[in-house]
VODRENRO-265895 format. One line per 3 residues: number of its first residue (from 0); their letters; for each residue x, y, z of N, C-alpha, C, O. Coordinates in Angstrom, 2 decimals. Example, Ala and Ser with C-alpha at 12.3 -4.5 7.8 and 13.67 -1.06 7.14 Angstrom:
# VODRENRO-265895
0	AS	13.19,-5.69,7.80,12.30,-4.50,7.80,13.20,-3.30,7.80,14.24,-3.32,8.46  12.85,-2.25,7.08,13.67,-1.06,7.14,12.90,0.03,7.87,13.41,1.14,8.04
END
This chain:
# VODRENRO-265895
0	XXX	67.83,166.30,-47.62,68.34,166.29,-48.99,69.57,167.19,-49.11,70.54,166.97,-49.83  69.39,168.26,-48.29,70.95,169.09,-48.72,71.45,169.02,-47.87,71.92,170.11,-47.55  71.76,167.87,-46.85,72.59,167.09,-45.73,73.27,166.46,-46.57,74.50,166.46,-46.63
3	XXX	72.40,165.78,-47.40,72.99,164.46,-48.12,73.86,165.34,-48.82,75.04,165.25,-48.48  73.61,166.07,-49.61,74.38,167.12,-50.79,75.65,167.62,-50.24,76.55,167.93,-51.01  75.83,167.76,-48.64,77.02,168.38,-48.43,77.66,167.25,-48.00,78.76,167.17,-48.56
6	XXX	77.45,166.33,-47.24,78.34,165.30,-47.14,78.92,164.83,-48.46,80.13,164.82,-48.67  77.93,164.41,-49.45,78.26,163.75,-50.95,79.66,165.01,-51.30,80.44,164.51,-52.10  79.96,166.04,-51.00,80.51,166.93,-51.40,81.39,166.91,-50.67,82.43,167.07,-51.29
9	XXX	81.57,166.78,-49.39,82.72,166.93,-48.47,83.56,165.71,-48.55,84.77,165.86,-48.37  83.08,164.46,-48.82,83.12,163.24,-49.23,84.27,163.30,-50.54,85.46,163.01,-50.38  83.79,163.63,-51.57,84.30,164.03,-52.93,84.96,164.72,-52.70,85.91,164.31,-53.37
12	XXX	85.57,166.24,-51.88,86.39,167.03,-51.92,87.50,166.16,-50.80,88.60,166.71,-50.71  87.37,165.33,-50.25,88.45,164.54,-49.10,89.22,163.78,-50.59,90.32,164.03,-51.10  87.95,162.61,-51.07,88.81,161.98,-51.98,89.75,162.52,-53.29,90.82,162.10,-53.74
15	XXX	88.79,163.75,-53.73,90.07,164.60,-54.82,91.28,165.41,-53.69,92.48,165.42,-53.98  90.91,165.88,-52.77,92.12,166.04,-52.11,93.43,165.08,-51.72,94.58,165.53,-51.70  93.09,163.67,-51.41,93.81,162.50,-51.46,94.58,162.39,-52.60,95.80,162.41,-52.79
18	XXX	93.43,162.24,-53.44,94.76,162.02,-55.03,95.50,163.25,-54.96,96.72,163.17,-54.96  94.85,164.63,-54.89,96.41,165.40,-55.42,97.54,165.02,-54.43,98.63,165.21,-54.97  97.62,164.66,-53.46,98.57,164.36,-52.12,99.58,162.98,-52.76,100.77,162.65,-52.70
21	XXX	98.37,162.50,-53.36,98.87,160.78,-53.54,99.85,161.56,-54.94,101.07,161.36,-54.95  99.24,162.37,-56.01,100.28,162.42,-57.32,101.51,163.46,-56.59,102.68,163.45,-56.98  101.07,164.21,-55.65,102.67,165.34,-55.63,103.36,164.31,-54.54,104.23,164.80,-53.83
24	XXX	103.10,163.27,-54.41,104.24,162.60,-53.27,104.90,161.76,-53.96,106.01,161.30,-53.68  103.89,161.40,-55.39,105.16,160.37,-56.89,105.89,161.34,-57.26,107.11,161.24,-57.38  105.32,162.26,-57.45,106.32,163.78,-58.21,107.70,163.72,-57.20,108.77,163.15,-57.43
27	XXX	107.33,164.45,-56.11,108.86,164.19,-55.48,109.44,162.81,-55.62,110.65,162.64,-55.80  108.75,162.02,-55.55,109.43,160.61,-55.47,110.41,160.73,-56.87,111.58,161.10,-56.93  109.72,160.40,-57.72,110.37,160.21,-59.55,111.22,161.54,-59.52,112.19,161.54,-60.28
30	XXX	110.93,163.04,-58.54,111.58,163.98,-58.81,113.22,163.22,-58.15,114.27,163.51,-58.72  113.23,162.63,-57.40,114.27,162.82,-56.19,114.92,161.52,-57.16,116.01,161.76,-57.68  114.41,160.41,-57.38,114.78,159.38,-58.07,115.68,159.76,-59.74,116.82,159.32,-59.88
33	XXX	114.99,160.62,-60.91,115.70,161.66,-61.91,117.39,162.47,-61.38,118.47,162.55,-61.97  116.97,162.89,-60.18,118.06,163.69,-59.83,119.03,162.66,-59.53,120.06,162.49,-60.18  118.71,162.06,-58.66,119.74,160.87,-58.48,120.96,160.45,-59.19,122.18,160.45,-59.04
36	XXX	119.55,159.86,-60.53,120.18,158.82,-61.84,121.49,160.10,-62.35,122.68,159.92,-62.61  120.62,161.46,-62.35,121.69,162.52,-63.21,122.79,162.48,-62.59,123.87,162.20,-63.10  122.52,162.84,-61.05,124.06,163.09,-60.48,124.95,162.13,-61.06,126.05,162.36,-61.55
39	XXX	124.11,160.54,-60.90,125.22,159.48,-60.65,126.53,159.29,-62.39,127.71,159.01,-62.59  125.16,159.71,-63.33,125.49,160.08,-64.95,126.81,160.54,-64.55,127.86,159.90,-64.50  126.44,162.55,-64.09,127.69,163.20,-64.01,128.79,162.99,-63.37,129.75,163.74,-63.56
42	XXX	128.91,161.52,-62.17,129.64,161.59,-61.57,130.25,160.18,-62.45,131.36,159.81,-62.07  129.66,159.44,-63.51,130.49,158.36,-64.27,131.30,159.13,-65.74,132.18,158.63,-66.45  130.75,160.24,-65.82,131.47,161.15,-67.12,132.49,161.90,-66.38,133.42,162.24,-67.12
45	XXX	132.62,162.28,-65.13,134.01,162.98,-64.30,134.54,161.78,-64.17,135.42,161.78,-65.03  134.57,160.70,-63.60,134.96,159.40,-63.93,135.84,159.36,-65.26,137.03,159.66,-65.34  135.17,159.01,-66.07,135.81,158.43,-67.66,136.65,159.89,-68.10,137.55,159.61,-68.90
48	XXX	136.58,161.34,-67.78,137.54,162.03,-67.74,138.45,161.84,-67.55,139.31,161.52,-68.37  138.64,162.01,-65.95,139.68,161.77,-65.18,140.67,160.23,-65.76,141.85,160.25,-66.11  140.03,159.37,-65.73,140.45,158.03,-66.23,141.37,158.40,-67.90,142.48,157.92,-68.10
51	XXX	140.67,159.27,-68.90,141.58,159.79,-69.56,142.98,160.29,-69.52,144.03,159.88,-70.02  142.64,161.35,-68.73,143.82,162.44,-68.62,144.83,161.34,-67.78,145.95,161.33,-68.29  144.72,160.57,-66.80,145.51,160.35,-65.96,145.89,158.88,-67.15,147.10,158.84,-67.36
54	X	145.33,158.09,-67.67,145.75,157.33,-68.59,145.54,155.41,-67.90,145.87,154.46,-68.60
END
């Protein structure tokens, strides 16, 4: 009975360990994907600057 109890437990601590692995590897993902979109933002507003001044 407390065979069963630690496997059932080691079992459960593998699979909640999985998900946090599985959510911080979207985090970087959507993190790296956000940064991206921004740079590409800041690099179409130095764009439409430049495109100003120079006419």
């Amino acid at each position: 009975q407390l065979q069963l109890a630690s496997n059932t437990t080691l079992v459960t601590s593998l699979k909640i360990t999985q998900l946090a692995q599985d959510r911080h590897t979207l985090y970087l993902q959507e993190n790296h994907n956000r940064q991206a979109e921004y740079t590409a933002y800041l690099n179409s507003l130095a764009t439409f600057e430049l495109e100003g001044i120079v006419g």
